[in-house]
Backbone as JSON Lines, residues from 0, in Angstrom:
{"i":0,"aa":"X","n":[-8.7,-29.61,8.99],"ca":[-8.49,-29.45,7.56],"c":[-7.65,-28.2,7.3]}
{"i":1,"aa":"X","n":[-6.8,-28.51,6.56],"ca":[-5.86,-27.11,5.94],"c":[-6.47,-26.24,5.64]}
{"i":2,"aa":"X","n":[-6.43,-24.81,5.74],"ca":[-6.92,-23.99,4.19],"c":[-5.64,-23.14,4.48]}
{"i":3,"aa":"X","n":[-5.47,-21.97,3.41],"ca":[-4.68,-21.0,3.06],"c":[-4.69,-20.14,4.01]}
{"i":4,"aa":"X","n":[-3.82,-18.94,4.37],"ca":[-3.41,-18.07,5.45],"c":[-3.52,-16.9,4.5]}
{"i":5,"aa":"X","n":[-4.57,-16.13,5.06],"ca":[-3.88,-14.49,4.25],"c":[-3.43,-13.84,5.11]}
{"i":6,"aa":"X","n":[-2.3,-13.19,4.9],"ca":[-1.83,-12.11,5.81],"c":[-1.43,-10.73,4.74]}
{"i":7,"aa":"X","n":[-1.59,-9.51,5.63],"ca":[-1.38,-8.49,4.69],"c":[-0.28,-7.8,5.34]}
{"i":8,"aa":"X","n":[0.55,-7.28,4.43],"ca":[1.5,-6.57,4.0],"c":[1.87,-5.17,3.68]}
{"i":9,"aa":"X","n":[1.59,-3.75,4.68],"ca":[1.56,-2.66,4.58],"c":[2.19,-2.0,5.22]}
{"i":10,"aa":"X","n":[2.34,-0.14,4.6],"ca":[3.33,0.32,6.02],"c":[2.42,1.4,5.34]}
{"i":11,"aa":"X","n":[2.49,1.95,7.17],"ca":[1.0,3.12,6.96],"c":[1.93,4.47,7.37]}
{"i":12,"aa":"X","n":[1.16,5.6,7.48],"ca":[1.54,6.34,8.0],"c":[0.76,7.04,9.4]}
{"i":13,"aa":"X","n":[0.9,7.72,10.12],"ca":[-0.14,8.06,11.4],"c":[-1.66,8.05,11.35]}
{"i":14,"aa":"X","n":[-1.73,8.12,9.92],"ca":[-3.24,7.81,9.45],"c":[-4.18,6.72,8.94]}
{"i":15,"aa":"X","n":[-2.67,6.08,9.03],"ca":[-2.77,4.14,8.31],"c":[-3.34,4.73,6.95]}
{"i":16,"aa":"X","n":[-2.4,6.13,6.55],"ca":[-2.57,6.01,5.24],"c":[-1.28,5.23,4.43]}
{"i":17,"aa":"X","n":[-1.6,4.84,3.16],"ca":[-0.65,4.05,2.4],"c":[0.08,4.21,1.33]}
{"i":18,"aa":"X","n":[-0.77,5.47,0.71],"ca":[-0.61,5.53,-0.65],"c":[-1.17,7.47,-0.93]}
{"i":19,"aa":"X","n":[-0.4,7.78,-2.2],"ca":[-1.09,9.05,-2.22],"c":[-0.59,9.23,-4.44]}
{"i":20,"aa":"X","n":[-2.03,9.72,-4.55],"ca":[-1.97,9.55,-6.42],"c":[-0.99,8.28,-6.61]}
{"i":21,"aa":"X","n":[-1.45,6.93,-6.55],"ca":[-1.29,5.57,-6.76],"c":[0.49,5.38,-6.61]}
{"i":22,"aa":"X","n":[1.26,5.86,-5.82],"ca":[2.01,5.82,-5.21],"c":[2.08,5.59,-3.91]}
{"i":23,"aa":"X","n":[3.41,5.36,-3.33],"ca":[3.68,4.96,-1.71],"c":[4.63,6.04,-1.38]}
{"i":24,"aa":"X","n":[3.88,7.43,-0.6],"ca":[4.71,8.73,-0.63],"c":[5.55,9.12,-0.01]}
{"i":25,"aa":"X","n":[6.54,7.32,0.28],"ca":[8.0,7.88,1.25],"c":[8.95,7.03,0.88]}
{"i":26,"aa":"X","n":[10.23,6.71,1.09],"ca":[11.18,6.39,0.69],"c":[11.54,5.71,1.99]}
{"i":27,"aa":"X","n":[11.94,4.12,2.2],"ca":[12.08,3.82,3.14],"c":[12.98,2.8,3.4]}
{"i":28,"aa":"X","n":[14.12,2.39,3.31],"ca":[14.99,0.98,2.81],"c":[14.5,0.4,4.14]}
{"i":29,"aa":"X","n":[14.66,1.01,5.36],"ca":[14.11,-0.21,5.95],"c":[12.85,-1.0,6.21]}
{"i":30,"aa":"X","n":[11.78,-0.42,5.57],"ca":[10.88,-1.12,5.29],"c":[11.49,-1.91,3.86]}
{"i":31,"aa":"X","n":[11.12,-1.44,2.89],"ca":[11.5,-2.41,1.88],"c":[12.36,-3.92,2.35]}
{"i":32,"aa":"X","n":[13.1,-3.26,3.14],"ca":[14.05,-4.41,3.63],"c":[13.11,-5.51,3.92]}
{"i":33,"aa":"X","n":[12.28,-4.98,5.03],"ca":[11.36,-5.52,5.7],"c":[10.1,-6.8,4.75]}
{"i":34,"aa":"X","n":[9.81,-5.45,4.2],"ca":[8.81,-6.22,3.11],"c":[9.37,-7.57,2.21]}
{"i":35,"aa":"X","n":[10.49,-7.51,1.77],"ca":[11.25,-8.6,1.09],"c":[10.81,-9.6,1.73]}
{"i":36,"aa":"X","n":[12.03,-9.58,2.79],"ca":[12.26,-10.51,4.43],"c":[10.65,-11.31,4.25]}
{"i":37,"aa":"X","n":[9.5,-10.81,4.67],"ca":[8.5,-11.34,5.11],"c":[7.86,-11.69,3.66]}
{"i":38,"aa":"X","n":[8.33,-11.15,2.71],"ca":[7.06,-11.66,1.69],"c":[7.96,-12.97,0.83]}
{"i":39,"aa":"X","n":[9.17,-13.03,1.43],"ca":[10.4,-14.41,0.91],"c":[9.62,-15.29,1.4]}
{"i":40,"aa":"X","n":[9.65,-14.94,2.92],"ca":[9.17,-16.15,4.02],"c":[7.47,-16.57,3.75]}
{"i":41,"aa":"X","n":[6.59,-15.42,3.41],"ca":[5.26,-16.24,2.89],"c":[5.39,-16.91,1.47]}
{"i":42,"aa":"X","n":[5.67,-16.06,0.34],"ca":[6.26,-16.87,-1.1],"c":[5.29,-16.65,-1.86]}
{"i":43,"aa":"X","n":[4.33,-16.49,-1.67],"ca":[2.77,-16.22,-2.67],"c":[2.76,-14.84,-2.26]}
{"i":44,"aa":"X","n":[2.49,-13.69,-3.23],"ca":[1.7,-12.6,-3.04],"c":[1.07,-12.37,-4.2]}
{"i":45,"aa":"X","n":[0.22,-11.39,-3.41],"ca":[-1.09,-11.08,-4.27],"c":[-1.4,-9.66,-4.43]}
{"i":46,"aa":"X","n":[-1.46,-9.11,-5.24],"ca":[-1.83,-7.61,-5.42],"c":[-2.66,-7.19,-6.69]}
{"i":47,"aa":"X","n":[-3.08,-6.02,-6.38],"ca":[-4.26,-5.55,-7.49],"c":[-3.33,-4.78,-9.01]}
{"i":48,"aa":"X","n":[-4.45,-4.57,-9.66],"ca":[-3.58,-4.0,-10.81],"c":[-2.85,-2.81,-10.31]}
{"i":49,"aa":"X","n":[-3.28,-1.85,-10.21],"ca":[-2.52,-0.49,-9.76],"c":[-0.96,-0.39,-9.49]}
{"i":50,"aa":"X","n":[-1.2,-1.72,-7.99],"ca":[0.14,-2.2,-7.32],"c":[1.11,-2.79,-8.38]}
{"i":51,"aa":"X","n":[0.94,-3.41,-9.06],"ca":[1.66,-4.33,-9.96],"c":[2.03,-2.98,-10.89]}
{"i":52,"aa":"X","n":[1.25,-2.61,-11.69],"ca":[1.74,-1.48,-12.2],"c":[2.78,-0.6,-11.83]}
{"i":53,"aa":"X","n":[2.59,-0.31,-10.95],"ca":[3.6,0.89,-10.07],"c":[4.62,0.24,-10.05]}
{"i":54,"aa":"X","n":[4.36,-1.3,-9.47],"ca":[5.88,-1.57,-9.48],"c":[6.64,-2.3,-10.5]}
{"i":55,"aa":"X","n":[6.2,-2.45,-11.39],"ca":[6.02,-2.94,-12.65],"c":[7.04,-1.5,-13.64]}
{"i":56,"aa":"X","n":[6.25,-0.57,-13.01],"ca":[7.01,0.63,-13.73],"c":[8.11,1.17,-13.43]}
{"i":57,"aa":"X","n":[8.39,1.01,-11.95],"ca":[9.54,1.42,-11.19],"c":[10.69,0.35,-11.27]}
{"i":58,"aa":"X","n":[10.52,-0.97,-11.76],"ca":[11.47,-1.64,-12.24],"c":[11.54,-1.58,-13.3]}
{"i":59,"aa":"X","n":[11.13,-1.06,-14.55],"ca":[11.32,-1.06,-15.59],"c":[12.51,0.18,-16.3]}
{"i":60,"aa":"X","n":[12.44,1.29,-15.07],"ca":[13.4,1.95,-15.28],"c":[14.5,1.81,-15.39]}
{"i":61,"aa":"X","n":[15.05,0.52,-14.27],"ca":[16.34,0.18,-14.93],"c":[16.76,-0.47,-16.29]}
{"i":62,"aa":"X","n":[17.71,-0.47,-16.51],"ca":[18.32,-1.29,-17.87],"c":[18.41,-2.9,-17.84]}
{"i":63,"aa":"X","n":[18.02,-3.08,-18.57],"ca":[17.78,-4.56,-18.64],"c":[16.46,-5.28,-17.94]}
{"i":64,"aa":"X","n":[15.5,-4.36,-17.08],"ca":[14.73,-4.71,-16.14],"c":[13.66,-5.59,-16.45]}
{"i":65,"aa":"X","n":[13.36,-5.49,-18.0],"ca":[11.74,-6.66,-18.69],"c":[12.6,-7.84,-18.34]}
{"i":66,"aa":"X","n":[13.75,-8.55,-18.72],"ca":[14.56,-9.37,-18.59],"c":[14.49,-10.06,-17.9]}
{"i":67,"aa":"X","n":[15.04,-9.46,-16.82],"ca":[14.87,-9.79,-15.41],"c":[14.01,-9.81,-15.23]}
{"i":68,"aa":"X","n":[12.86,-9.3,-15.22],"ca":[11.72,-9.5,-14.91],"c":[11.01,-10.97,-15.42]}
{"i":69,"aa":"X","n":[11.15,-10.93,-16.75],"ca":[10.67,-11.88,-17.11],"c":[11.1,-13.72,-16.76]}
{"i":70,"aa":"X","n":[12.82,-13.09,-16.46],"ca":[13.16,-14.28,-15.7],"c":[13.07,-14.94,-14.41]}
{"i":71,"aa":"X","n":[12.82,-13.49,-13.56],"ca":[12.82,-14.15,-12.1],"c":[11.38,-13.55,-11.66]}
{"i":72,"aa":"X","n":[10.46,-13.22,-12.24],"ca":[9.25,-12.95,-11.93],"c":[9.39,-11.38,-11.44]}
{"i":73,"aa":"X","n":[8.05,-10.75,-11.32],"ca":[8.24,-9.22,-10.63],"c":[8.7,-8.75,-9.24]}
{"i":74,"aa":"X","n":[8.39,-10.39,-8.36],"ca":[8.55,-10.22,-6.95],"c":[9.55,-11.46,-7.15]}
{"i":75,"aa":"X","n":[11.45,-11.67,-7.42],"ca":[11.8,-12.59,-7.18],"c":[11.98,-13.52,-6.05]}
{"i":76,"aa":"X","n":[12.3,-14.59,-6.08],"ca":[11.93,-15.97,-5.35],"c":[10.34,-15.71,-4.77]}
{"i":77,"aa":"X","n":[9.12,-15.06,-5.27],"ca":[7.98,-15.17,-5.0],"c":[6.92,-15.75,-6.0]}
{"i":78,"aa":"X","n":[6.08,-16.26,-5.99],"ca":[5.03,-16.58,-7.1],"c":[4.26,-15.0,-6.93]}
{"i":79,"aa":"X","n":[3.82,-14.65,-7.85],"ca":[3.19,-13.36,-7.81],"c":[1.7,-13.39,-8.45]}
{"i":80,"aa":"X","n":[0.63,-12.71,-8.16],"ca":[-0.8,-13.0,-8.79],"c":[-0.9,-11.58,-8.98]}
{"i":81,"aa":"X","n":[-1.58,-11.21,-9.71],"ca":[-1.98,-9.81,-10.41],"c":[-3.84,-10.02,-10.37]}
{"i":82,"aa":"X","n":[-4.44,-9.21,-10.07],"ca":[-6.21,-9.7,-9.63],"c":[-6.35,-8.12,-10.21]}
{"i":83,"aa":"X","n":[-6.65,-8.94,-11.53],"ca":[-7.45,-7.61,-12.41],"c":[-8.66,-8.4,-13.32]}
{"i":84,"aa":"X","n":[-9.85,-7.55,-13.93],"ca":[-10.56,-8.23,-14.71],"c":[-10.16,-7.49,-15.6]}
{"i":85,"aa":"X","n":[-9.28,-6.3,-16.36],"ca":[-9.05,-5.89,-17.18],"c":[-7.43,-6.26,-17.96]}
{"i":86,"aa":"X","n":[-6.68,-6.24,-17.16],"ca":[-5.43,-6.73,-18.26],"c":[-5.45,-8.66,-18.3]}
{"i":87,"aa":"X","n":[-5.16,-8.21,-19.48],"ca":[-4.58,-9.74,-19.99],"c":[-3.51,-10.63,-19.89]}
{"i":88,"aa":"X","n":[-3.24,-11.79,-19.75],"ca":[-1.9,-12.38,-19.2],"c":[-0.94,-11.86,-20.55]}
{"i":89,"aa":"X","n":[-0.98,-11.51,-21.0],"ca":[-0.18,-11.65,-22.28],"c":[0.68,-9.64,-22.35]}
{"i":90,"aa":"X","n":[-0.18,-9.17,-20.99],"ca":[-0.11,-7.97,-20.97],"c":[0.89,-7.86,-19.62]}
{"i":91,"aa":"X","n":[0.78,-8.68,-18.95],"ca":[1.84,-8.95,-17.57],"c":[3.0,-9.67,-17.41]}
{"i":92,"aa":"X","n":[4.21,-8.94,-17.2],"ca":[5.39,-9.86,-17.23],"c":[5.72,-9.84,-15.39]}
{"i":93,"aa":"X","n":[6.32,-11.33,-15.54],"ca":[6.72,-11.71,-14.11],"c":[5.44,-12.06,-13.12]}
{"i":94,"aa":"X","n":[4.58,-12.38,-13.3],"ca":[3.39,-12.74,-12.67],"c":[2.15,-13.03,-12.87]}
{"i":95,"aa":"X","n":[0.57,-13.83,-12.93],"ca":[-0.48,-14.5,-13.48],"c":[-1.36,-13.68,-12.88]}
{"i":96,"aa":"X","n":[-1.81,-13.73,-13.76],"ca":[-3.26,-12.56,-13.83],"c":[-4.6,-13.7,-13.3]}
{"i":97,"aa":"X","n":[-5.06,-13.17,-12.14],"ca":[-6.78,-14.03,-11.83],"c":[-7.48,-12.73,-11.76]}
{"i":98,"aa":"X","n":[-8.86,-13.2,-11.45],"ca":[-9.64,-12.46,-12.07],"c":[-10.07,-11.97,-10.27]}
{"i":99,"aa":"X","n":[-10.04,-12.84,-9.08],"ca":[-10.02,-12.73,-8.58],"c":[-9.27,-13.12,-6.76]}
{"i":100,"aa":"X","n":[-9.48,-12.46,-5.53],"ca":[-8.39,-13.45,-4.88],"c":[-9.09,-14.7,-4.36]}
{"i":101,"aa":"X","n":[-10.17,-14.69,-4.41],"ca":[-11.1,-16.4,-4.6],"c":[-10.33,-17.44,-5.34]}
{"i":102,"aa":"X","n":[-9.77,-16.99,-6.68],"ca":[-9.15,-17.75,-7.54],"c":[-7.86,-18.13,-6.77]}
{"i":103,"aa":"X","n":[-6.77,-16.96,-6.2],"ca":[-5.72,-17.42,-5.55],"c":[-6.16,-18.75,-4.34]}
{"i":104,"aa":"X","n":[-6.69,-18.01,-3.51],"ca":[-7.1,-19.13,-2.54],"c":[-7.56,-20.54,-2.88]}
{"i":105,"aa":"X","n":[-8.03,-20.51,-4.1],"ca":[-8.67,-21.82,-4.61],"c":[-7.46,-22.64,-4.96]}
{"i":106,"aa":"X","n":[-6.25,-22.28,-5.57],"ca":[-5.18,-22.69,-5.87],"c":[-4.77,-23.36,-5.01]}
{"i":107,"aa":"X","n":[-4.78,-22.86,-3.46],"ca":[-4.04,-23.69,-2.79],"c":[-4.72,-24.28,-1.57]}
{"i":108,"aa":"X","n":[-6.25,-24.37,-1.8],"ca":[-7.27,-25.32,-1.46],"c":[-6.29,-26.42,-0.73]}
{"i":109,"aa":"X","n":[-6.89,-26.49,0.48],"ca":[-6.16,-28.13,1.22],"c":[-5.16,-27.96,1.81]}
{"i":110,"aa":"X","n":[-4.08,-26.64,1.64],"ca":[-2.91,-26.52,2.27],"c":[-3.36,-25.5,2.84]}
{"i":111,"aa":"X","n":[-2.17,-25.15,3.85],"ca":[-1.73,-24.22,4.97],"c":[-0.96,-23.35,4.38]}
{"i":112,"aa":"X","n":[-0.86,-23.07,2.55],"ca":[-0.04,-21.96,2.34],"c":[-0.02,-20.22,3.11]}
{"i":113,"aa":"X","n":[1.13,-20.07,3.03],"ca":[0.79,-18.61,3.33],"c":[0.46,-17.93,2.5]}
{"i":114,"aa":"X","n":[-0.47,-16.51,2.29],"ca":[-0.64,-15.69,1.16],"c":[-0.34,-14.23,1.29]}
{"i":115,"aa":"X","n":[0.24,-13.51,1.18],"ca":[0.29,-11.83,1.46],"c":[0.4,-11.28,0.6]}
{"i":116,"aa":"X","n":[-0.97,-10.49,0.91],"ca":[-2.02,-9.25,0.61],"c":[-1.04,-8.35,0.6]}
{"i":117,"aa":"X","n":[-0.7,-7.41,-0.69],"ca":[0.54,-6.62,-0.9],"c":[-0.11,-5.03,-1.47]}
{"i":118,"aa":"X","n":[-1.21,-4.89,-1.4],"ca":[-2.13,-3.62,-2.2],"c":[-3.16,-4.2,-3.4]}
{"i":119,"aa":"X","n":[-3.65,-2.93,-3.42],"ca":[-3.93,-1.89,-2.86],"c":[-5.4,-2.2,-2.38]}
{"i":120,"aa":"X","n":[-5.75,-0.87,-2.12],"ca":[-6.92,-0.45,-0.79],"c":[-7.97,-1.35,-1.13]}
{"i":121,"aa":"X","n":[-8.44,-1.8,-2.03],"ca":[-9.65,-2.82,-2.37],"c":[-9.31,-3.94,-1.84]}
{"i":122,"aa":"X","n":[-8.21,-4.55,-2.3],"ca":[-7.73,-5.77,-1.92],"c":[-7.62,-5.89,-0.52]}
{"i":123,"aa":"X","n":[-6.71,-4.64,0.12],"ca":[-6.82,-4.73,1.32],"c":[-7.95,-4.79,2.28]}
{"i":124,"aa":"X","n":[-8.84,-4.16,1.83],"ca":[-10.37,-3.99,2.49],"c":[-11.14,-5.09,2.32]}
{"i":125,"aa":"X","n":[-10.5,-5.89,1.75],"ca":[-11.49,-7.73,1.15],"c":[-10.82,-8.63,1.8]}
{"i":126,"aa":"X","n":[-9.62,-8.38,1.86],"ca":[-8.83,-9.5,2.88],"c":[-8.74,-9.12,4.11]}
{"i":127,"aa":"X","n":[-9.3,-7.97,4.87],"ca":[-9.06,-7.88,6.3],"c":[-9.86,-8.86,6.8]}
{"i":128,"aa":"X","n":[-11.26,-9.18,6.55],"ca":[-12.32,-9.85,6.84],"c":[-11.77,-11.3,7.19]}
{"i":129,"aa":"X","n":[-10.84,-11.53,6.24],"ca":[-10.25,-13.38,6.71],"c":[-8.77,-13.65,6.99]}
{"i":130,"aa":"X","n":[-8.29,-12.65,7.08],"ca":[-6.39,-12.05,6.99],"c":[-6.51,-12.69,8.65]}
{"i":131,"aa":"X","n":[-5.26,-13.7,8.6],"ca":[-4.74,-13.99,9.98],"c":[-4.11,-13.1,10.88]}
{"i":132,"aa":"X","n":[-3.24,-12.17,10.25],"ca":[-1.9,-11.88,10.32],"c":[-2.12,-10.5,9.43]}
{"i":133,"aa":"X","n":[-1.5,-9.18,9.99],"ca":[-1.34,-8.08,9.24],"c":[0.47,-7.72,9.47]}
{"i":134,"aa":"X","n":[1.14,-7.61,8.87],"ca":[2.62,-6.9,9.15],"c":[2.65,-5.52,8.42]}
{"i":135,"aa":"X","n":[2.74,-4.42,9.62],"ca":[2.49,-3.49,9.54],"c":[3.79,-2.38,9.59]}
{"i":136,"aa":"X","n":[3.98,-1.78,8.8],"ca":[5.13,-0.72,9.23],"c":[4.48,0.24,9.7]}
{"i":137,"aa":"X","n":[4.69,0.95,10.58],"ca":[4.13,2.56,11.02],"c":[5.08,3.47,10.91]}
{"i":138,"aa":"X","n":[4.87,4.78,10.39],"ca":[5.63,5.66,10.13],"c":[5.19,7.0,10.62]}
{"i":139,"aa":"X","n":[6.08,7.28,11.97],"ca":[5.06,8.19,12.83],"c":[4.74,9.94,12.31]}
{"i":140,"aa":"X","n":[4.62,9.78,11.19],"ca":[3.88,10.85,10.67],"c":[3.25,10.8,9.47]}
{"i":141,"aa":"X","n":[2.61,12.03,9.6],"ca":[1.09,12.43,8.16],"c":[2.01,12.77,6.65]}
{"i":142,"aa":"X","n":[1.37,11.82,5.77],"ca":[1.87,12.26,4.53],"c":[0.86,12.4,3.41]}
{"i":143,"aa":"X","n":[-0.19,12.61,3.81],"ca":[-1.45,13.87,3.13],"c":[-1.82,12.27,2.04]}
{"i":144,"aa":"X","n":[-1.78,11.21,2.68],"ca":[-2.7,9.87,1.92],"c":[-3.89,10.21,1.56]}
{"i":145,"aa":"X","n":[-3.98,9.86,0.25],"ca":[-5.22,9.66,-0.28],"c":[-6.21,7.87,-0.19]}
{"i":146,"aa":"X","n":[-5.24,7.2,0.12],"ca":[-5.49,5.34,0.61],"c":[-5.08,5.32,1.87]}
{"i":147,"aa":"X","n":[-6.15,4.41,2.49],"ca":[-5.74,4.27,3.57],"c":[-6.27,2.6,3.89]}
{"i":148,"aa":"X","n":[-5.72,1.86,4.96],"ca":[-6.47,0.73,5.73],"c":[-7.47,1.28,6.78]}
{"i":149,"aa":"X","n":[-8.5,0.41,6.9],"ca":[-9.25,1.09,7.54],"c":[-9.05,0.52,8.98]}
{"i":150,"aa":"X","n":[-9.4,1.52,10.33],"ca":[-9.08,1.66,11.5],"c":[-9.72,0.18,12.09]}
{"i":151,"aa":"X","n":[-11.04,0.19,11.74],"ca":[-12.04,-0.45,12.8],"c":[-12.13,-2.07,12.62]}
{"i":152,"aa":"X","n":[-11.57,-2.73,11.28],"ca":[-11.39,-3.86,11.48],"c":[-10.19,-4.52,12.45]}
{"i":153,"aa":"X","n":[-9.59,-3.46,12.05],"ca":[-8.25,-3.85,12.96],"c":[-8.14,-3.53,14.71]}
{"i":154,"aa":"X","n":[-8.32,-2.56,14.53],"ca":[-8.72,-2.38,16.41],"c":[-10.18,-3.47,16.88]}
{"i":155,"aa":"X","n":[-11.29,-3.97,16.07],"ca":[-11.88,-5.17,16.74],"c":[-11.51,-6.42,16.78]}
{"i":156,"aa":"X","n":[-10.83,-6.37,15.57],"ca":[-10.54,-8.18,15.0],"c":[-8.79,-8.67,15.09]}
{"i":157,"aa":"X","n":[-8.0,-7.64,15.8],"ca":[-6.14,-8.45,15.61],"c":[-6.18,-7.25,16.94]}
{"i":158,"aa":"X","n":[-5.06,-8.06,17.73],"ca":[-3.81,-7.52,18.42],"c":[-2.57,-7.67,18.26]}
{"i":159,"aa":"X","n":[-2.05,-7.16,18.7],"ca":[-0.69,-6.59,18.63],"c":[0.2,-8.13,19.13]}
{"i":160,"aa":"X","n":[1.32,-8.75,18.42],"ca":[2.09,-9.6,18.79],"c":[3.13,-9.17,19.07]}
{"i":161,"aa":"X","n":[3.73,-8.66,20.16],"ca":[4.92,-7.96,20.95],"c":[6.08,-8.51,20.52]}
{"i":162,"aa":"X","n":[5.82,-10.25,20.31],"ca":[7.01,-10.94,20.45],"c":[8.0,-10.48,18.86]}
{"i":163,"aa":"X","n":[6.7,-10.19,18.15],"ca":[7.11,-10.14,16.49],"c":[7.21,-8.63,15.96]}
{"i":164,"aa":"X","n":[7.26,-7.57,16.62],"ca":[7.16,-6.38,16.91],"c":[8.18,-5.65,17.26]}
{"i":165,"aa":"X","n":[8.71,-4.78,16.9],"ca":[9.63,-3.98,16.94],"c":[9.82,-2.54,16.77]}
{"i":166,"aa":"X","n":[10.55,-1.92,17.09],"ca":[10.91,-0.09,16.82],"c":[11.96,0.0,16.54]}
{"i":167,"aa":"X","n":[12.5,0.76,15.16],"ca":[13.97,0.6,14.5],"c":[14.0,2.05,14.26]}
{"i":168,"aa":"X","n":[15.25,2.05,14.37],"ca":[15.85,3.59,13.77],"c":[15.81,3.16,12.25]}
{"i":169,"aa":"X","n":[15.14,4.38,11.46],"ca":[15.18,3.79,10.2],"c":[15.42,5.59,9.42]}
{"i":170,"aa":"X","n":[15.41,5.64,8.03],"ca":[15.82,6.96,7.41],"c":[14.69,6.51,6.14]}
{"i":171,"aa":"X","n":[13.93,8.04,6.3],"ca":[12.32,8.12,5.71],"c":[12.59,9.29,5.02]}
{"i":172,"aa":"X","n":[12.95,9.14,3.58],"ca":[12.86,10.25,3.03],"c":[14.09,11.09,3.88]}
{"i":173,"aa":"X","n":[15.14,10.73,3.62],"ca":[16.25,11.34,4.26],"c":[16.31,11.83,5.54]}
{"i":174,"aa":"X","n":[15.31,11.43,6.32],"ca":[15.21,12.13,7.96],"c":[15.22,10.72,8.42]}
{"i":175,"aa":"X","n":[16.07,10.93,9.83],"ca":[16.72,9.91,10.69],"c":[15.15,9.79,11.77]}
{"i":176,"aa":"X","n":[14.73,8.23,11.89],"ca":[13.3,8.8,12.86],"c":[13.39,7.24,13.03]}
{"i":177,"aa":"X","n":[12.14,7.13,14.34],"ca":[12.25,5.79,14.74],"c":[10.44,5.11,14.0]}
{"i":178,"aa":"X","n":[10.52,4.02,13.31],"ca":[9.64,3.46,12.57],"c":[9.23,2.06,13.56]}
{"i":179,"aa":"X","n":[8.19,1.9,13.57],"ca":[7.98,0.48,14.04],"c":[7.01,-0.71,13.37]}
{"i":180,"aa":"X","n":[7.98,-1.66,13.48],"ca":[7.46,-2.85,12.99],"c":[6.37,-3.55,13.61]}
{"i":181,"aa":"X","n":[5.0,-3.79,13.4],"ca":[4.22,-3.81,14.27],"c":[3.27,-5.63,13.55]}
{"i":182,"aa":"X","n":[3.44,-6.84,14.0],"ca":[3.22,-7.71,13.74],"c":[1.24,-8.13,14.37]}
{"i":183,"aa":"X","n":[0.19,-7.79,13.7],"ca":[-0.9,-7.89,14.43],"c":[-1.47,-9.32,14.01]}
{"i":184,"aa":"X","n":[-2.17,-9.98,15.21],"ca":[-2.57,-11.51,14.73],"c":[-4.5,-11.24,14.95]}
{"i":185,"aa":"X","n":[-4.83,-12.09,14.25],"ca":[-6.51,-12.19,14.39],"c":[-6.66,-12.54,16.2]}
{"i":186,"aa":"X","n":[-7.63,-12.21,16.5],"ca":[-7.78,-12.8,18.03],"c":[-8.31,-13.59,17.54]}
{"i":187,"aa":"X","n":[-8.3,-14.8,18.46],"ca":[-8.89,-16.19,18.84],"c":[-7.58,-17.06,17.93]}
{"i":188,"aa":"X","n":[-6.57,-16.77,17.75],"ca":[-5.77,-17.38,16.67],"c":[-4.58,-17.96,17.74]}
């Protein structure tokens, strides 16, 4: 029988921290790059209010950006879910508000969709438990995170897929350094 795939979607830093005062505290095109790439190829994501917010706000800075937004959704060519019990659909542009990610998954009951888990730390800490698949950026240093993923699901429950895995020269906050793309699968999968 089908069911849905969660996989999550993060780039940590040496601490598998993620985030610091509801921000992501580095600058990274080649992740972003990255993140696109893989969240095109799953097509559903899912994120908490915070996440949506942030990025919700950081596109809004440009000119014309509700627009666009409103036309091609917040995450274009993606379906996007927002999992808040406090804002209202009428309060979210470019993406559907559930109340929870039970609700996403229920959506696509019977299929093999893919789903990726995009933030933040709650969400992430609820979907490690059934997440197939984690795509991980590492960024080999400390940037004083206040969020983090936590260590111990992941070192018992996924290894490392070599084949899908990589180390790139990438530019982090204007310093030239090597980042790696690190693809982890559930064992027994």
């Amino acid at each position: 029988m089908n069911h849905p795939q969660l996989e999550l979607i993060v780039a940590v830093d040496s601490n598998l921290g993620f985030g610091k005062g509801g921000k992501i505290p580095w600058k990274c095109k080649e992740d972003m790059a990255r993140f696109t790439r893989v969240s095109k190829e799953i097509r559903v994501c899912v994120m908490g209010k915070h996440t949506y917010t942030d990025m919700r706000d950081m596109q809004l800075e440009k000119d014309g950006a509700e627009e666009r937004i409103k036309e091609k959704g917040i995450l274009p060519e993606r379906e996007s879910f927002v999992i808040s019990s406090t804002l209202k659909q009428e309060d979210v542009i470019g993406a559907t508000v559930v109340p929870d990610l039970r609700a996403v998954i229920n959506l696509y009951e019977n299929t093999d969709q893919r789903i990726a888990v995009i933030g933040g730390e709650k969400l992430y800490i609820q979907a490690l438990s059934s997440a197939t698949k984690l795509h991980m950026t590492i960024i080999p240093r400390e940037f004083d995170c206040d969020r983090f993923i936590p260590v111990d699901p992941i070192q018992n429950n996924f290894h490392i897929d070599s084949s899908a895995s990589e180390t790139v020269e990438a530019t982090v906050d204007e310093t030239q350094e090597r980042i790696h793309f690190a693809t982890y699968v559930r064992n027994n999968q």
